[in-house]
N, C-alpha and C positions, 0 to 999 in steps of 0.2 A: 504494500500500500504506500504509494506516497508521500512525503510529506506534503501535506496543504499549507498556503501561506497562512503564517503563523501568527496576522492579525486578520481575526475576523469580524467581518463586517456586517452591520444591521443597517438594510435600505429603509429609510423612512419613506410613507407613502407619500407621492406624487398628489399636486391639487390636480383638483378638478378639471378636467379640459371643459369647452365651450359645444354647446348642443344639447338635444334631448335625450331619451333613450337610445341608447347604442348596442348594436350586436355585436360579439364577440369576433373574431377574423374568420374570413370564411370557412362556412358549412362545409363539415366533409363532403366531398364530392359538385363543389360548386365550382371548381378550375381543373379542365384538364393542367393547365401549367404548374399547378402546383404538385411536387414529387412527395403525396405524403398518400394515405392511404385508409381506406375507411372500415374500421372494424366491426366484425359482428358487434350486435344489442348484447348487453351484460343482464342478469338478470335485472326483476325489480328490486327495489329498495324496500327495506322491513324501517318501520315506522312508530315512534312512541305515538300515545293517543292524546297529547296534550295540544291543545288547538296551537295552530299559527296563528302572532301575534298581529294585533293591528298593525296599519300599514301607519309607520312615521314620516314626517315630511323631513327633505336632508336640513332645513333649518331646528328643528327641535332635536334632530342626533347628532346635531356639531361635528366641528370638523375631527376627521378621524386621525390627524395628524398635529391635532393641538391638544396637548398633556394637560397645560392651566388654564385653558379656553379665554386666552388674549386675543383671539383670531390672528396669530402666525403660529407657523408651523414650527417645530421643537423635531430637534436632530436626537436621533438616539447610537448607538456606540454601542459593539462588543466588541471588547478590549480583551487581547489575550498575548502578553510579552512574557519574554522571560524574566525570573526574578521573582522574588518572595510578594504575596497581597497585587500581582499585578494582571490579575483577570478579573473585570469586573463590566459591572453597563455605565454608561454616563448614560445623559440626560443636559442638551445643552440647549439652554430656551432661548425662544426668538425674541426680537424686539425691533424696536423702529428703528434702529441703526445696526439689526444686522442680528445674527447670535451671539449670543452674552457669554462669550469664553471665557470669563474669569469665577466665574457661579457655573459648573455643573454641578446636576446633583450624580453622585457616587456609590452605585451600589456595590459594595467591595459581596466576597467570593466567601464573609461569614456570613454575611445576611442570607444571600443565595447565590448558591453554586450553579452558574449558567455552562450549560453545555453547546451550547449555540443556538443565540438568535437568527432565526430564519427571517427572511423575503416577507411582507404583508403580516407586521404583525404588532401594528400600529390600528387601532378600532376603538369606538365608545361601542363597549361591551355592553353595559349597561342601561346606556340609553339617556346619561345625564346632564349630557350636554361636552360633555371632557373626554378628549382621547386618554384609551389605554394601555396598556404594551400588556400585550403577549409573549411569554418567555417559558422555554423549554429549559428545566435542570429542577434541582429542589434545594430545600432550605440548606443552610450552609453548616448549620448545627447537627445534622439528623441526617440517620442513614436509611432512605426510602428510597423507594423507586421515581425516576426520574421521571416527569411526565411536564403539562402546559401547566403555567401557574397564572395568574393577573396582575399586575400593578395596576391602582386602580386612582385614576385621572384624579384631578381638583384643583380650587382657584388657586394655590401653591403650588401644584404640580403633582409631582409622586415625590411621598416619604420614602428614602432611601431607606432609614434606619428601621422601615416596619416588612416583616413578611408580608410576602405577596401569597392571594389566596391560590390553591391547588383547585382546578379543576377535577371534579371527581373522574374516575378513569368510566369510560362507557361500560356498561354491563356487559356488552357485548367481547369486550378485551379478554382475548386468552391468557397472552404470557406477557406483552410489556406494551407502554403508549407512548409513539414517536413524536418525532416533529412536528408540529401541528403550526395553522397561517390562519388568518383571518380575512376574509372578505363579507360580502353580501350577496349572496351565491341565488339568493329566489329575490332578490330588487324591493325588497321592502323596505327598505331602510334602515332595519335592526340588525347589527353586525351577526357574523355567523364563525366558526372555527370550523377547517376542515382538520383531521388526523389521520395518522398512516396507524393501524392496531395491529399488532401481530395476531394470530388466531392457533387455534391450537389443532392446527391444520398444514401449520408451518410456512402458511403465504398472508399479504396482507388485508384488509379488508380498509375499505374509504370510509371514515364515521365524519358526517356533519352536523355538528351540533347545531341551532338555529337559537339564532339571541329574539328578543334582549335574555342580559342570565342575569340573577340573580348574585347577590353581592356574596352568596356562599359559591359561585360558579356552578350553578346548576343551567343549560340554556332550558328554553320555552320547549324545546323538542329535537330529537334526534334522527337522524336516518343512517342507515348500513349500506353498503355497496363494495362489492368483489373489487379488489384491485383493476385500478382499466390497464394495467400495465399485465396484468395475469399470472404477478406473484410480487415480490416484495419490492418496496418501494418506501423511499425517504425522503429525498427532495422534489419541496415545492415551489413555483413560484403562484400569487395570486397577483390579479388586476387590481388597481387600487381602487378605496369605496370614496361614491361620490355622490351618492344617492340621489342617483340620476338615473342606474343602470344595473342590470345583474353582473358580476362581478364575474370573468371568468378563471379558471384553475391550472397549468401545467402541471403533470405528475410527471418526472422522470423514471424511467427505468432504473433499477439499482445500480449500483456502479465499487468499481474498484479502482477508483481515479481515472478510467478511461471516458471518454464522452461518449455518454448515451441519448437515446431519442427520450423524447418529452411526448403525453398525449394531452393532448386541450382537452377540456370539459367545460362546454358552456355553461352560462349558468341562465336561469329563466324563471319565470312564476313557480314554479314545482321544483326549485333548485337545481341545483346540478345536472348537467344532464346523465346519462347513465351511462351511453355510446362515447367515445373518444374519437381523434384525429390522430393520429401519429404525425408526428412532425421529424424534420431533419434532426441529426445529430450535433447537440448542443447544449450544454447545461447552463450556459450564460443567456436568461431571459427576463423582458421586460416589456410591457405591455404600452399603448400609445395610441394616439389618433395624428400620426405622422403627417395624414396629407389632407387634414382639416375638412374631412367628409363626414366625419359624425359618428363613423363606425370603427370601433376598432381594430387598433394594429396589434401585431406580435411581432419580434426582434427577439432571433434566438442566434446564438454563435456559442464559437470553441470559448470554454473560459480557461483553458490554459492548462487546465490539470492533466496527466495522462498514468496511463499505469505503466508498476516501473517493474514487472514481471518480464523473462528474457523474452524478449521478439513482441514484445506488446507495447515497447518504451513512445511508436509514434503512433500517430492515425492519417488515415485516408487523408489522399489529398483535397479531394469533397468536403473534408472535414475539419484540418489544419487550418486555423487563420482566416477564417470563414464566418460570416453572417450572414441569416440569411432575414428577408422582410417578411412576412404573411400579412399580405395587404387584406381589410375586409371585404372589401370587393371580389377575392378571391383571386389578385395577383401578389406575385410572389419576384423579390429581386435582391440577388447574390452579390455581396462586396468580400475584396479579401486583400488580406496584408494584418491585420490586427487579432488578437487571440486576449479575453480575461475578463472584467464585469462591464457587465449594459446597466446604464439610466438614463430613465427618460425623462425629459419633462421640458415647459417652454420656456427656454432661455433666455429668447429675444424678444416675449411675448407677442408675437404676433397671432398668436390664438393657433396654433400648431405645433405638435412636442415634438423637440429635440431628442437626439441621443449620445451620448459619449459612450466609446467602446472600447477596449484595452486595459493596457495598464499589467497582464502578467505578469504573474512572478512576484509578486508583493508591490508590484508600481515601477518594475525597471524596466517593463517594456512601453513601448506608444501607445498615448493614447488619443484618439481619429476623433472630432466633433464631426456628426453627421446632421444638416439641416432640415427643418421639414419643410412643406412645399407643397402648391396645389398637386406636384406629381408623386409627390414621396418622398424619401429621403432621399438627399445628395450628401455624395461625401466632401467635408473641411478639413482644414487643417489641424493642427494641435492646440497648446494654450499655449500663451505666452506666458514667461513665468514660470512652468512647469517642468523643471528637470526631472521630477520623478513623482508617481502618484497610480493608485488604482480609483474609477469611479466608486463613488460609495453612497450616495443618495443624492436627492435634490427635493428642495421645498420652497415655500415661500416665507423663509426667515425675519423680513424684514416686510413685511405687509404692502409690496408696492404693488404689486399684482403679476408680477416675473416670478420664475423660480431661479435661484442660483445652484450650483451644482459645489456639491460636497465630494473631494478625491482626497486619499492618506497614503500614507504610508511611515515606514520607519522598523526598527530593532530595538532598541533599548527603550524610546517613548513614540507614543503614536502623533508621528507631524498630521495634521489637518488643515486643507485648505479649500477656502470659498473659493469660486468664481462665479463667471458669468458665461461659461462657454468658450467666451476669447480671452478670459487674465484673470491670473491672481486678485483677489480683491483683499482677502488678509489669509493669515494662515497664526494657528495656536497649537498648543502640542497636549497632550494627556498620557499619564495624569500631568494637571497645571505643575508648574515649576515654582 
């Protein structure tokens, strides 16, 4: 196996793009051009009997990407370097001139022990107006099984120094509860969590819990579904919520640091859907409305990792260095020279998301700004400013109505720098100095 780069990264969700409801990237089977492939129907989904919750409007479920509900977005951070107490989450709020990097809050590795923050995992669980953060690991005192726990939003933000509550594990869970993401997978407006469960059958099965939940982490109601991958699976990415739209899912195929295919699952009034899309070979993904038609994009590529078993150390040239677009319209279009993490979001705000892509190897390789545009993405050039950095999130920090894009890197501490797409705008380090 691997090593994985050795800081990792939590993407905070993306604002809102501009439009009404949006479909997920094209229906299986809506482009002959695109190379992916449509899989049988999985069975149905088994159902708890507690009704589905009213429908909220996105103004009373607040944005899912503001912690203290200041209306900007609040960056969140897993931190994992070498050396004693130095794996932990920050927490670094936004404000009218930017994010306040001298105030993170600090959740050190006794409070709770994070095994890593996933993709979409920024939501008002609850429904109170305050974004939450979703986090995979357990308390830092106690020896339990690791599963999703809550930090839970407020006009302060999240108490560092208080346990976050545990999700109870599904009834349905055989032997252990993986990674789990958050979206809004049926467009209601009350955040949802999806989870990867193992079964004691020895493959995984898909649980969506359906919010609002309950400040003991119970959601309103649960659904089961067979793996779309057709046995075990861990990473996710989700769409970000905007309560505008059902929020769609990528599940990877398992992996051993090599790059595997991803299936989409849309998401719709009845959730998830059941059936999947196979998509290319790529574990670096990120969701978008690229060419300002209303409907959603996907952006998947190589993110760099590969398996270091003998004769398995490359991949396909198909596959090396490669992005590829899944336009909604159901076109599809291939760049290549860059390999490590996608974000997306509007840079320039012109009402059309961005992407930055690269960054390998902890930040020592290139990283490509690609533009959006009535035709899609085009590719640009680099930052200025940037001798070394992987993409790591983007939001709207600073309330102007742009997002700026968040890229790190580092060894002994984690450097962190804002942009805009095209420059440096500042850079701070964690933990603070």
């Amino acid at each position: 196996m691997p090593r994985r780069v050795m800081i990792c990264l939590a993407l905070a969700l993306l604002l809102a793009g501009c439009g009404g409801v949006r479909p997920a990237p094209g229906p299986a089977g809506q482009s002959p051009s695109a190379s992916v492939s449509t899989p049988t129907p999985t069975p149905t989904t088994t159902s708890t009997t507690t009704p589905t919750p009213a429908r909220r409007s996105a103004k009373a479920a607040g944005r899912p990407d503001d912690v203290n509900g200041d209306g900007r977005a609040d960056l969140l951070l897993y931190v994992e370097l070498p050396g004693p107490d130095l794996r932990f989450l920050a927490v670094v709020y936004g404000s009218p001139r930017g994010l306040r990097t001298g105030r993170p809050a600090i959740v050190s590795s006794r409070t709770f022990f994070a095994w890593q923050i996933d993709p979409g995992i920024r939501a008002d669980l609850d429904g109170d107006g305050f974004g939450d953060i979703l986090g995979y690991g357990r308390a830092g005192d106690r020896d339990e099984q690791m599963g999703p726990h809550i930090f839970w939003g407020g006009p302060d933000g999240i108490d560092p120094g208080t346990l976050p509550t545990r999700v109870p594990p599904p009834a349905t869970s055989g032997m252990a509860t993986f990674r789990s993401v958050a979206g809004d997978f049926d467009g209601d407006g009350a955040a949802d969590v999806a989870m990867s469960t193992l079964t004691d059958r020895g493959v995984a099965d898909l649980v969506v819990m359906y919010g609002p939940f309950s400040r003991a982490g119970v959601p309103s109601r649960q659904t089961v579904q067979p793996s779309p991958t057709g046995d075990e699976f861990w990473r996710m990415t989700v769409d970000e919520i905007d309560g505008r739209h059902a929020t769609g899912l990528v599940v990877f195929e398992g992996d051993d640091g090599e790059q595997t295919s991803g299936w989409l699952l849309n998401g719709g009034p009845d959730g998830l859907a059941k059936a999947g899309r196979r998509l290319g070979k790529g574990m670096a993904a990120t969701f978008g409305d690229f060419d300002g038609d209303g409907a959603r994009d996907l952006a998947v590529g190589d993110d760099g990792s590969r398996n270091d078993e003998p004769g398995t150390e490359t991949e396909a040239p198909e596959v090396d260095k490669t992005l590829t677009v899944y336009y909604g319209d159901g076109r599809t279009r291939t760049f290549k020279g860059e390999k490590g993490s996608a974000v997306a979001g509007d840079f320039n705000g012109d009402g059309r998301d961005d992407l930055a892509f690269g960054g390998a190897r902890g930040g020592r390789e290139p990283v490509r700004m690609f533009w959006g545009g009535p035709g899609g993405l085009r590719a640009g050039a680099g930052i200025s400013g940037l001798a070394r950095g992987e993409p790591l999130a983007a939001g709207d920090y600073d309330g102007d109505g742009d997002d700026e894009l968040v890229l790190a890197s580092g060894d002994d501490l984690l450097n962190v720098m804002v942009t805009d797409g095209k420059s440096v705008l500042t850079r701070f380090d964690l933990p603070p100095r």
